[in-house]
ROMI-421835 format. One record per residue: x negated, y, z negated of N, C-alpha, C in turn. Coordinates in steps of 0.05 Angstrom, whole numbers. Example, Ala and Ser with C-alpha at 12.3 -4.5 7.8 and 13.67 -1.06 7.14 Angstrom:
<fikols>
<nc1:-264 nc2:-114 nc3:-156 cac1:-246 cac2:-90 cac3:-156 cc1:-264 cc2:-66 cc3:-156> .
<nc1:-257 nc2:-45 nc3:-142 cac1:-273 cac2:-21 cac3:-143 cc1:-258 cc2:1 cc3:-157> .
</fikols>
This chain:
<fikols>
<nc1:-229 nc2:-234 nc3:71 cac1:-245 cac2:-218 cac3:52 cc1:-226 cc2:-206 cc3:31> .
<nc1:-245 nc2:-211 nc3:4 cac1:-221 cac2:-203 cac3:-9 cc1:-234 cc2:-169 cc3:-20> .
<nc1:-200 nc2:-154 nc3:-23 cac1:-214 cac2:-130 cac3:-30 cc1:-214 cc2:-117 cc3:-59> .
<nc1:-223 nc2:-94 nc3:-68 cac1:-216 cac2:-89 cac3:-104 cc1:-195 cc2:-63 cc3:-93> .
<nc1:-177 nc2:-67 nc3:-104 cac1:-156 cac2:-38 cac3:-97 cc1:-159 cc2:-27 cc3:-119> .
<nc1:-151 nc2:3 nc3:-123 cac1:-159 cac2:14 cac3:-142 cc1:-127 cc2:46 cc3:-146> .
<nc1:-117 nc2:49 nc3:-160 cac1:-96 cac2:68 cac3:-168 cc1:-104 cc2:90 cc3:-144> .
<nc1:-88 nc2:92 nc3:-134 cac1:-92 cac2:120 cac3:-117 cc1:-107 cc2:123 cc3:-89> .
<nc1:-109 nc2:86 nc3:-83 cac1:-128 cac2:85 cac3:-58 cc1:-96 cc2:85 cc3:-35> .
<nc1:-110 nc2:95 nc3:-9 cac1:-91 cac2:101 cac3:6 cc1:-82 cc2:71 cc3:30> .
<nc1:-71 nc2:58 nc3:44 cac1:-75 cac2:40 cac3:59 cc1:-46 cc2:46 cc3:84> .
<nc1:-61 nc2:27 nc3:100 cac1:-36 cac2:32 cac3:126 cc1:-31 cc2:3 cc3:130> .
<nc1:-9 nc2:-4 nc3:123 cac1:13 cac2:-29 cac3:129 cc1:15 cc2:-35 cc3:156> .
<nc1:19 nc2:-56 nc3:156 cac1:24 cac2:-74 cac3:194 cc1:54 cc2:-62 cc3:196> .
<nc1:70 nc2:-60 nc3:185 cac1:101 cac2:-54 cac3:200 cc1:107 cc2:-26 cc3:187> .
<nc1:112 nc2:-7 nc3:200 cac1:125 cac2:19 cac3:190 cc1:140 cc2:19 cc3:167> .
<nc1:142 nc2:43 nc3:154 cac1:168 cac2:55 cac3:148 cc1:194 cc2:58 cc3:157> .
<nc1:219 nc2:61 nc3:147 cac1:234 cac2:82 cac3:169 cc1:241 cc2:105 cc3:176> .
<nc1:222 nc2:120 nc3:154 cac1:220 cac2:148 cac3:157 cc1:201 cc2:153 cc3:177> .
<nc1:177 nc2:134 nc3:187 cac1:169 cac2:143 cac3:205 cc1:140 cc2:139 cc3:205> .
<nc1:126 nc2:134 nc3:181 cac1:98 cac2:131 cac3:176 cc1:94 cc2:101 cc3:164> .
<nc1:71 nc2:90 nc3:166 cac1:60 cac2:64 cac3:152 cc1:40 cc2:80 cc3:131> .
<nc1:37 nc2:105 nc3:114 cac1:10 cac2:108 cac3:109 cc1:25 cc2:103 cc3:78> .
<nc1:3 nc2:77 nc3:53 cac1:25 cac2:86 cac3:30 cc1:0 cc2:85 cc3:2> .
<nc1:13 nc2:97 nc3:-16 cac1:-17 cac2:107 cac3:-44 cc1:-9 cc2:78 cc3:-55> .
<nc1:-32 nc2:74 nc3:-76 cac1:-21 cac2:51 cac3:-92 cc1:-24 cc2:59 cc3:-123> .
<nc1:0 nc2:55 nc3:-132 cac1:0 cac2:68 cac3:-158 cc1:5 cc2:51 cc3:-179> .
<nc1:-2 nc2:19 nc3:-175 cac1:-7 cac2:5 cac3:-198 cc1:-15 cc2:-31 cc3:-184> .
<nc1:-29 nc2:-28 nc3:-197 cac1:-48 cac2:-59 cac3:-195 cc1:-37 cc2:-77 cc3:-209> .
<nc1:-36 nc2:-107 nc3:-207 cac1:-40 cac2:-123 cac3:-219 cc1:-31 cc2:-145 cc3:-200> .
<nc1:-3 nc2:-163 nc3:-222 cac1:-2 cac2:-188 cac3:-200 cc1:14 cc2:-168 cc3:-182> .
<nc1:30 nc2:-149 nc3:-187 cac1:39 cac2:-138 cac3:-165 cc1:40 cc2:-118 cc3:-158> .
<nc1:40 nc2:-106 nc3:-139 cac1:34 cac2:-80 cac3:-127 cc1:53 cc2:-58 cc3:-127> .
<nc1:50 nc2:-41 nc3:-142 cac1:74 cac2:-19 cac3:-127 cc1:55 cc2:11 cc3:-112> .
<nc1:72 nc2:9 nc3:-88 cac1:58 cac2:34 cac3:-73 cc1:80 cc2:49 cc3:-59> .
<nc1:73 nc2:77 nc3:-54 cac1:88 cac2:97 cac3:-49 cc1:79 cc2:104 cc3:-19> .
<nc1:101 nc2:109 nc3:-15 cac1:102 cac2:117 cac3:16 cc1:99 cc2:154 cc3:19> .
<nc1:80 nc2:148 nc3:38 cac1:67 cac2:181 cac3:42 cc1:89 cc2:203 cc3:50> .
<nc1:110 nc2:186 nc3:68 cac1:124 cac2:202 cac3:82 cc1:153 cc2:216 cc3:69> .
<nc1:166 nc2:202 nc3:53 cac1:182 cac2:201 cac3:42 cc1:188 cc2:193 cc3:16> .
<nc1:160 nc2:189 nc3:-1 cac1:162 cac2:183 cac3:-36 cc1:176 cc2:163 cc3:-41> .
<nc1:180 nc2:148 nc3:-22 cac1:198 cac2:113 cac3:-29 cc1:175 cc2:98 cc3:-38> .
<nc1:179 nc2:94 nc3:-70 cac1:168 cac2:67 cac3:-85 cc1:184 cc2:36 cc3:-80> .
<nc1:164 nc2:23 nc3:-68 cac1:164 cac2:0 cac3:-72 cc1:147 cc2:-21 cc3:-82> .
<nc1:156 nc2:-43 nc3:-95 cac1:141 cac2:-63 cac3:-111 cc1:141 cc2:-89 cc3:-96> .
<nc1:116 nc2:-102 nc3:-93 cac1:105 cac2:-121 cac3:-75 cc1:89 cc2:-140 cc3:-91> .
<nc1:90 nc2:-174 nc3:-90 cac1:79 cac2:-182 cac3:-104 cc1:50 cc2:-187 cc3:-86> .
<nc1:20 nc2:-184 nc3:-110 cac1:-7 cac2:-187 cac3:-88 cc1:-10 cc2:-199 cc3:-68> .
<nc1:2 nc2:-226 nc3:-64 cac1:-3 cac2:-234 cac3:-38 cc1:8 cc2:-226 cc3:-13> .
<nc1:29 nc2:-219 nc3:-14 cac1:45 cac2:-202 cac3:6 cc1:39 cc2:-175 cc3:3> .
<nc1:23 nc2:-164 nc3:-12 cac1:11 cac2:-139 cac3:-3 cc1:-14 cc2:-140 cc3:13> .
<nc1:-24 nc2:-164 nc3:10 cac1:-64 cac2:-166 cac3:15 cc1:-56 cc2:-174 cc3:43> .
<nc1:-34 nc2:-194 nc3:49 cac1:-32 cac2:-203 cac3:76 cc1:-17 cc2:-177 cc3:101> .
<nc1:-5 nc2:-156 nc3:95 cac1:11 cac2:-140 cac3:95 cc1:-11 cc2:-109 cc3:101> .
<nc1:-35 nc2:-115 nc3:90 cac1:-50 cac2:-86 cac3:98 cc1:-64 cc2:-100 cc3:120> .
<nc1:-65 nc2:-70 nc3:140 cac1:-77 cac2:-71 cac3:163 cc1:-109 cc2:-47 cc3:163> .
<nc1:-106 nc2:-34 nc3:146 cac1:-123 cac2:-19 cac3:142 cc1:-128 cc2:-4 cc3:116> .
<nc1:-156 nc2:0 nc3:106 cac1:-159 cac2:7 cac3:82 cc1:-164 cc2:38 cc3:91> .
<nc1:-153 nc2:53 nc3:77 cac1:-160 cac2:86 cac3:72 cc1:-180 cc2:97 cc3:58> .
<nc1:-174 nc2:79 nc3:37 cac1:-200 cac2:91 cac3:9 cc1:-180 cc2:113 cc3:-1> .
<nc1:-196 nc2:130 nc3:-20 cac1:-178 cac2:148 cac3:-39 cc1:-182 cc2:172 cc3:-30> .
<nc1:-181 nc2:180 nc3:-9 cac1:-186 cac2:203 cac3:8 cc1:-170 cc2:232 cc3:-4> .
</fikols>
């Protein structure tokens, strides 16, 4: 299923952090993703497919 992500929606990743949490915001769409990690403000940049395959759960923009 495919999903619409949207700036600021929240999601939880299949493999942790190493600060300690999987929970991360997404703060820009397109072909590639960059999202921030809740726990520790580490931006990282992901291209779509390895982000879409890579979420385990959607949060929504809570």
């Amino acid at each position: 299923m495919k999903m619409d992500y949207k700036l600021g929606d929240k999601v939880v990743l299949k493999k942790g952090h190493p600060c300690g949490t999987n929970e991360w915001e997404i703060i820009r769409v397109g072909a590639d993703f960059k999202i921030k990690c809740l726990g520790c403000n580490h931006i990282v940049m992901l291209p779509r497919k390895t982000f879409e395959k890579s979420v385990k759960k959607y949060l929504g923009n809570e």
